[in-house]
DOZAGU-714473 format. One record per residue (C-alpha): residue in three letters; y, x, z. Coordinates in steps of 0.2 Angstrom, whole numbers, plus 5000, padded with zeros to 4 digits. Layout:
BEGIN
alaYXZ
...
***
This chain:
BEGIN
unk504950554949
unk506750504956
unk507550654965
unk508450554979
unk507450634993
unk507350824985
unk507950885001
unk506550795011
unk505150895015
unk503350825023
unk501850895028
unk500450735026
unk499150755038
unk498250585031
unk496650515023
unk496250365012
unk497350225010
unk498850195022
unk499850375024
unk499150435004
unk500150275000
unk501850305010
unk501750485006
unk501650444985
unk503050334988
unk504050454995
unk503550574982
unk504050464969
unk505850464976
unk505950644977
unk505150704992
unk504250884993
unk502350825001
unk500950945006
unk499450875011
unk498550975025
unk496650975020
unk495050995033
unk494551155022
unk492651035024
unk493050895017
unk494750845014
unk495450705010
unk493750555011
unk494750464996
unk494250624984
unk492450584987
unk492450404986
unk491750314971
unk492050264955
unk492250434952
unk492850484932
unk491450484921
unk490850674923
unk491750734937
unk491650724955
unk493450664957
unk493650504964
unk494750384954
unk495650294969
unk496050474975
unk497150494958
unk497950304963
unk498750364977
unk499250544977
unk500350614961
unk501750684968
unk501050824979
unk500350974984
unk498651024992
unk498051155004
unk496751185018
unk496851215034
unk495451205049
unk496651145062
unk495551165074
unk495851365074
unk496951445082
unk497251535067
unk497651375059
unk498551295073
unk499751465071
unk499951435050
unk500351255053
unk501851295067
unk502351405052
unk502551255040
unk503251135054
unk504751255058
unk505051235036
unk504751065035
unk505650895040
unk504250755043
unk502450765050
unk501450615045
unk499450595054
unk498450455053
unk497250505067
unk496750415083
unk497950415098
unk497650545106
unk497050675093
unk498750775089
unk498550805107
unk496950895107
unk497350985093
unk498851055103
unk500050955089
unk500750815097
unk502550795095
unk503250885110
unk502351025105
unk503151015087
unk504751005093
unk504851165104
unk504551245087
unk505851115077
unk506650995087
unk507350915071
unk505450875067
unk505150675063
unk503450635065
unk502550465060
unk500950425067
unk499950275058
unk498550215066
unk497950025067
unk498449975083
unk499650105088
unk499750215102
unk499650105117
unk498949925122
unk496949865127
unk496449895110
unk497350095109
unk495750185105
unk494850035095
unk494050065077
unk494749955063
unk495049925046
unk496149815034
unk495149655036
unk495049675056
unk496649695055
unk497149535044
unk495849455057
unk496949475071
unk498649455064
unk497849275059
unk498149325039
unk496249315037
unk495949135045
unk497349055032
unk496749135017
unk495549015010
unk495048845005
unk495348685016
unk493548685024
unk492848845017
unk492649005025
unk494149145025
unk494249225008
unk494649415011
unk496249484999
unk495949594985
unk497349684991
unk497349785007
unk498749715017
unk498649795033
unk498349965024
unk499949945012
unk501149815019
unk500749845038
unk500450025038
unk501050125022
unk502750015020
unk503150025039
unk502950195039
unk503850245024
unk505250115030
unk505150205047
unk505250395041
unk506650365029
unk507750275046
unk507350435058
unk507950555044
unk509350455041
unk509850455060
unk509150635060
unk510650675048
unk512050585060
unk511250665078
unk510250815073
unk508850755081
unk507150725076
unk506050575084
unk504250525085
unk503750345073
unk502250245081
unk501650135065
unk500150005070
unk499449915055
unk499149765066
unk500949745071
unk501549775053
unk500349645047
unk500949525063
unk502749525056
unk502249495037
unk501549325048
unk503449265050
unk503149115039
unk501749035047
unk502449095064
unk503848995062
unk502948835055
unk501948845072
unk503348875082
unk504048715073
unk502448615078
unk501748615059
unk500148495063
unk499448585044
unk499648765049
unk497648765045
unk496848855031
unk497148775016
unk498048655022
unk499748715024
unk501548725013
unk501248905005
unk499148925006
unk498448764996
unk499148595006
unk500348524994
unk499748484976
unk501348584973
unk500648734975
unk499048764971
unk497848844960
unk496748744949
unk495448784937
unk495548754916
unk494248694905
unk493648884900
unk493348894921
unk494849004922
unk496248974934
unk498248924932
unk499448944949
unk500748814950
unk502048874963
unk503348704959
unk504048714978
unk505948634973
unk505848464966
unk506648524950
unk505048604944
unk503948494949
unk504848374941
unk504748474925
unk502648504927
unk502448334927
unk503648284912
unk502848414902
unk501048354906
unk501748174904
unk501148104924
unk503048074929
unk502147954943
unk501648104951
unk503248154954
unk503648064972
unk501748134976
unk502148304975
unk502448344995
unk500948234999
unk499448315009
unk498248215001
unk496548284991
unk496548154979
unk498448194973
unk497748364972
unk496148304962
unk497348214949
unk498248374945
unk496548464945
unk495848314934
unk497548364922
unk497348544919
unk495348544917
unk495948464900
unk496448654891
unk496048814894
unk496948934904
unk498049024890
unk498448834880
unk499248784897
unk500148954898
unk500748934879
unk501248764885
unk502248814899
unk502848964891
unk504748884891
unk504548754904
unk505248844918
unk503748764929
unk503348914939
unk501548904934
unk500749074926
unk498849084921
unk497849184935
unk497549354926
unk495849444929
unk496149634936
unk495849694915
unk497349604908
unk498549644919
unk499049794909
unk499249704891
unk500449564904
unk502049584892
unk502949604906
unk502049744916
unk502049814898
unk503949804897
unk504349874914
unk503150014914
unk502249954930
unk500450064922
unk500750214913
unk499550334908
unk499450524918
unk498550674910
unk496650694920
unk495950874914
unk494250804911
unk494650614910
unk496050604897
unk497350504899
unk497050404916
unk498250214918
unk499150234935
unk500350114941
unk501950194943
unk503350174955
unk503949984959
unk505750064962
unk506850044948
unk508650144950
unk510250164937
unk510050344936
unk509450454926
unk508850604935
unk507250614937
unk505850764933
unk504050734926
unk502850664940
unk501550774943
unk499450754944
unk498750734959
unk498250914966
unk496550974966
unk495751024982
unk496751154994
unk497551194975
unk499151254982
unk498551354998
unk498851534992
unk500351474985
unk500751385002
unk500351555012
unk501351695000
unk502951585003
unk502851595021
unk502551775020
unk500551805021
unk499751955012
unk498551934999
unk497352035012
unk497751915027
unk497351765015
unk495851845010
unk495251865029
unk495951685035
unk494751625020
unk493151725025
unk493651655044
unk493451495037
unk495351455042
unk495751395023
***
């Protein structure tokens, strides 16, 4: 954990994926983050399987929330609605990922917030933001990727669409934009004094991760189809192909100079004028090529070829990749019942050396006595508020 953001304080009002994710990330650098638990159920991704062999704690649920602090609180209480002005007037940044519209209800939209801090910043991620036909719509990452037209050019020439294993709308259009956004408004809060309210949509972060293909169209790029295109299986160039073991290489030789060395290494220099050619029998030659060897004698033979072509790793050896070994992209963090649990650590890499220890994800409203005696409460009054079902 970096300390960059030690001053930075956040109450996390989210579930699951897209806010969990932003708020680690801060975390990572520094920031102080509660997370504000339903005293019923908390956080969905605690429950949700695979959960560590003999416990009921979800394994996702330790992927995306070192770095914090829990507690419970029934927002809908008056009780509770009083508890969490208290933290607002101590803290800098609210983060929810509810509906439009259900901050309101709760009497804890941000105008509210501000009468009782008006240097509050306040991030709302939800995944079509806060106004527009499609406001109160449900969604998730793949509906998401389906209208931002990620989905439709993912995929084989004249197959179906091939859903990511990674959740793009969740992290790049709605964890990213909204730690991007909360670190620009405390920032501006710094130089005015003022805090501001952020609307993140994960459909119009996932729109603007489109700027490639957006521009192709706007270009009049007759092969912005599925497959078919410069950067999503078109050119023989850049593509994936399988090996004689039926595992996969990725070739990525976009600048003549690579391609040129791919096919002096494999000996088919007559490939080389071919290599921008749309052309499935180009792409069957290449194919034709690398079913010749299996996946790790083509990447020993590219090992120093400076090709850009990598073998495509399955999900169980990306930690033994000598390179995520030598940047420390996994590490392990202590689990009390699971041992020692691989987590993937922070992406940012800094010159300093000041950081502190990262810290487990907490346990279930672990923190919410704690929580309560530093804003004054009594032992007895915590007592009660528990019996009242208000923690």
């Amino acid at each position: 954990m970096y300390q960059f953001l030690k001053e930075m304080r956040i109450l996390d009002l989210t579930r699951l994926l897209p806010g969990p994710y932003a708020t680690q990330l801060l975390g990572d650098l520094g920031a102080e983050v509660l997370k504000v638990e339903d005293p019923e159920v908390g956080d969905y991704m605690r429950w949700m399987e695979p959960c560590f062999p003999g416990t009921r704690e979800s394994a996702l649920f330790w992927g995306l929330n070192r770095n914090k602090k829990s507690m419970t609180l029934n927002l809908k209480s008056e009780a509770g609605r009083e508890i969490f002005f208290k933290l607002v007037q101590e803290y800098d940044i609210v983060i929810e990922g509810f509906r439009p519209g259900v901050m309101a209800k709760l009497g804890l939209d941000f105008d509210t917030l501000q009468t009782v801090n008006p240097r509050v910043i306040m991030c709302s991620v939800t995944g079509y933001g806060q106004d527009g036909p499609y406001r109160d719509r449900a969604g998730h990452d793949i509906n998401y990727n389906a209208l931002a037209g990620s989905l439709g050019l993912t995929g084989m020439a004249g197959g179906p669409p091939v859903i990511p294993a990674v959740q793009i709308a969740d992290i790049g259009g709605g964890a990213l934009m909204a730690a991007v956004g909360i670190l620009a408004a405390y920032i501006s809060r710094q130089q005015t004094g003022r805090g501001q309210y952020i609307d993140v949509s994960m459909l119009d972060g996932v729109v603007s991760w489109m700027v490639m293909p957006l521009m192709q169209l706007a270009a009049g790029d007759p092969a912005l189809k599925r497959g078919e295109s410069m950067l999503n299986g078109g050119y023989p160039c850049y593509n994936v192909y399988r090996t004689r073991d039926g595992k996969y290489m990725s070739l990525g030789a976009l600048e003549l100079k690579f391609w040129k060395a791919f096919c002096r290494i494999v000996g088919r220099e007559d490939l080389i004028p071919k290599q921008y050619v749309r052309d499935p029998q180009v792409k069957k030659e290449v194919q034709d090529i690398f079913a010749q060897k299996t996946r790790d004698e083509w990447a020993e033979v590219f090992a120093d070829g400076d090709v850009c072509c990598e073998p495509v790793l399955d999900v169980t050896e990306i930690g033994e990749h000598p390179q995520v070994k030598h940047r420390k992209l996994l590490r392990p963090m202590a689990h009390p019942q699971a041992g020692n649990v691989n987590v993937t650590a922070c992406p940012l890499k800094f010159d300093v050396n000041e950081t502190k220890q990262d810290i487990r994800p907490p346990g279930f409203g672990e923190h919410t006595e704690e929580v309560l005696l530093d804003l004054g409460f009594s032992q007895e009054k915590i007592a009660q508020l528990k019996n009242d079902g208000v923690i």
